[in-house]
C-alpha positions as CSV (number, residue, x, y, z in Angstrom):
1,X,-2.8,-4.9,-25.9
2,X,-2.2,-5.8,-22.2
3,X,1.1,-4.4,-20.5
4,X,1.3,-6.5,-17.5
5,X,4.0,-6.1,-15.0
6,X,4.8,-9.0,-12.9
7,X,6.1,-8.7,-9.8
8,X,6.7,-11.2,-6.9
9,X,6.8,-10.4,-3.6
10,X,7.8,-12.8,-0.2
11,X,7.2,-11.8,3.3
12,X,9.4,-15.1,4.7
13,X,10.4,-14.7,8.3
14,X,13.8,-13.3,8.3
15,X,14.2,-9.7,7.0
16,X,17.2,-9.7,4.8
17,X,14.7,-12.5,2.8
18,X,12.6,-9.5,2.6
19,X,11.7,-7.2,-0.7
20,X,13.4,-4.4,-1.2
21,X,11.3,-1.5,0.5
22,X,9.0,0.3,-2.2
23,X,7.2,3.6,-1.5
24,X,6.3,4.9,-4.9
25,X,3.6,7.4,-5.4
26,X,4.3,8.9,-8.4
27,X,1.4,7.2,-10.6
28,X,-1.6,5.0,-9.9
29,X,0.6,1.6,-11.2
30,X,3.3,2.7,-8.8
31,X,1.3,2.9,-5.3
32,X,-0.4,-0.3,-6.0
33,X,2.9,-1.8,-6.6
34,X,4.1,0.1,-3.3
35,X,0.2,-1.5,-1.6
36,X,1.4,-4.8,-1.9
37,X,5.5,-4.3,-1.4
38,X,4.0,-3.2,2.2
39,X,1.9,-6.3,2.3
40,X,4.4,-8.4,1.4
41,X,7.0,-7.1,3.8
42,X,4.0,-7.4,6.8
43,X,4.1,-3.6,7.0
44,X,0.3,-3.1,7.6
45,X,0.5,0.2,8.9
46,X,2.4,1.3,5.9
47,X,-0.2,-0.8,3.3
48,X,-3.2,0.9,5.4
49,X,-1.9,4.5,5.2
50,X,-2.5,3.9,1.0
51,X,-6.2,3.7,1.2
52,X,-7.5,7.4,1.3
53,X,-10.7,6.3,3.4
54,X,-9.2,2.9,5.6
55,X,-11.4,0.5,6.9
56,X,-11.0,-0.9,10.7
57,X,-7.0,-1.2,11.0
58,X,-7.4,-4.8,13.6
59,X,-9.7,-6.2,11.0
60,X,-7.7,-4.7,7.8
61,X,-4.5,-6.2,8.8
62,X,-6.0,-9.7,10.1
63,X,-7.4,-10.3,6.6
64,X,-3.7,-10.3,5.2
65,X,-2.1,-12.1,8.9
66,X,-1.8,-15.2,6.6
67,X,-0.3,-14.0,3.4
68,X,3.2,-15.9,3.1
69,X,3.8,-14.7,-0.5
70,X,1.9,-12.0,-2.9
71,X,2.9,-11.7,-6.7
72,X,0.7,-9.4,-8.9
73,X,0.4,-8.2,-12.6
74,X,-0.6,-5.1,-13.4
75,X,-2.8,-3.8,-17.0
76,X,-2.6,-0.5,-18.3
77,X,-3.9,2.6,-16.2
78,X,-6.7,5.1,-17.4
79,X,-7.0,8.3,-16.2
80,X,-9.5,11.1,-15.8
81,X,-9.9,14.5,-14.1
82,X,-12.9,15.4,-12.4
83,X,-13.3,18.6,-9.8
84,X,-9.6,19.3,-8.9
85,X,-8.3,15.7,-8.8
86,X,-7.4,13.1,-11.2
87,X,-8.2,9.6,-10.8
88,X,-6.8,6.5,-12.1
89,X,-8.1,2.9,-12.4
90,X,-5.4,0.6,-12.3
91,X,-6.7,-3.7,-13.7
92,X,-5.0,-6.0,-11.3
93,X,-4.2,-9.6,-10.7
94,X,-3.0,-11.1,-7.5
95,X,-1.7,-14.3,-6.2
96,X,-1.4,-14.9,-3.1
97,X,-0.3,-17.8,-1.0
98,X,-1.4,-18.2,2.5
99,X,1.6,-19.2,5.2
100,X,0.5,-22.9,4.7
101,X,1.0,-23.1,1.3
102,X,-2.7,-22.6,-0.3
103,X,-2.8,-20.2,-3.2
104,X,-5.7,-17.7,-4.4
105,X,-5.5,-15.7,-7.5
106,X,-7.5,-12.9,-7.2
107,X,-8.7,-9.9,-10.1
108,X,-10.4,-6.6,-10.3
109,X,-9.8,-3.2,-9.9
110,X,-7.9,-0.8,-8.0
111,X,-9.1,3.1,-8.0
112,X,-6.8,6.0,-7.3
113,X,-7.1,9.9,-6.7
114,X,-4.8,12.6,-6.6
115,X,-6.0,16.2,-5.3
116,X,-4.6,18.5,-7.9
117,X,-0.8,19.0,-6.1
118,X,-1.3,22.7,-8.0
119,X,-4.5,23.6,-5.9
120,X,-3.5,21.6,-2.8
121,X,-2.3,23.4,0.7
122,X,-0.5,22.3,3.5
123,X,-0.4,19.4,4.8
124,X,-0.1,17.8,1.4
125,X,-2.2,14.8,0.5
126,X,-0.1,12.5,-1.9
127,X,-2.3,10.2,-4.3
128,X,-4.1,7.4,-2.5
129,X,-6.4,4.7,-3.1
130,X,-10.1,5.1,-2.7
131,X,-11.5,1.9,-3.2
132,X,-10.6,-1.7,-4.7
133,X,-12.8,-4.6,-6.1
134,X,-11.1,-7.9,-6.5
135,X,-13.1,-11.2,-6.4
136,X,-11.1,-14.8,-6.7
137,X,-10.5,-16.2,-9.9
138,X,-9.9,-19.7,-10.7
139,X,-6.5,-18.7,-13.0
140,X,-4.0,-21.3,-12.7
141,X,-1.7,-20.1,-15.7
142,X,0.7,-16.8,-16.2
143,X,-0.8,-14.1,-13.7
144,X,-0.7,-11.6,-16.7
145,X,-3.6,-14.2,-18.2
146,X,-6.1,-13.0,-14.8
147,X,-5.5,-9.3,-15.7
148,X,-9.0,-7.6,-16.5
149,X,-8.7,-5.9,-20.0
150,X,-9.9,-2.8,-18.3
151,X,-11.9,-1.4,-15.4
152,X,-14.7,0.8,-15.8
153,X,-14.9,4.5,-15.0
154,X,-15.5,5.0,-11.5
155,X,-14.6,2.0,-10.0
């Protein structure tokens, strides 16, 4: 059964328009809600420092320069442990529409890791993301609907 949590998020021009600010790291659903709250609210720097192994920032934050609106929905989360960390794969869905009104729907899979906080010493390393595969999808109907119904180990 898919548990899909919807959520919408606007990054409109004034601020108090804004989402609510959402850093959440407690479980693999949680920091990709807290990804694309940072993306929403154009806080790239805050949406880059997520991914454990970031791509070029200029080129990381140009590919979302456009994005007027994201709203995703969430499946349920696996997780596994493996050498000290556990990592979670998290199915997503997002839609997103560009600043002139054009609107993508996107799906695929988000992969997390968490170092053992038990094993970890200082500076502490919080759970980030270590990779993501989403690929357009032609979904036009509930977002839930573009959910995958799972993502597969090691994605």
């Amino acid at each position: 059964m898919l548990t899909a949590l919807a959520l919408l998020f606007a990054g409109p021009a004034f601020a108090q328009d804004l989402p609510p600010y959402l850093d959440d790291r407690s479980d693999p659903a949680a920091l990709v809600r807290s990804y694309y709250n940072a993306v929403a609210r154009h806080e790239y720097a805050r949406a880059y420092g997520y991914l454990e192994t970031p791509p070029d920032y200029p080129a990381f934050s140009a590919g979302y320069a456009d994005t007027a609106t994201v709203g995703i929905a969430l499946g349920p989360v696996t997780t596994e442990g493996a050498a000290g960390s556990i990592y979670g794969t998290v199915p997503v869905a997002v839609r997103a529409t560009s600043a002139s009104g054009a609107v993508t729907t996107f799906a695929g899979c988000y992969t997390t890791r968490q170092v053992q906080p038990s094993i970890q010493e200082p500076p502490f390393r919080p759970i980030g993301i270590t990779a993501g595969h989403l690929a357009p999808v032609g979904a036009a109907g509930p977002l839930a609907d573009a959910v995958p119904a799972s993502c597969p180990q090691g994605e």
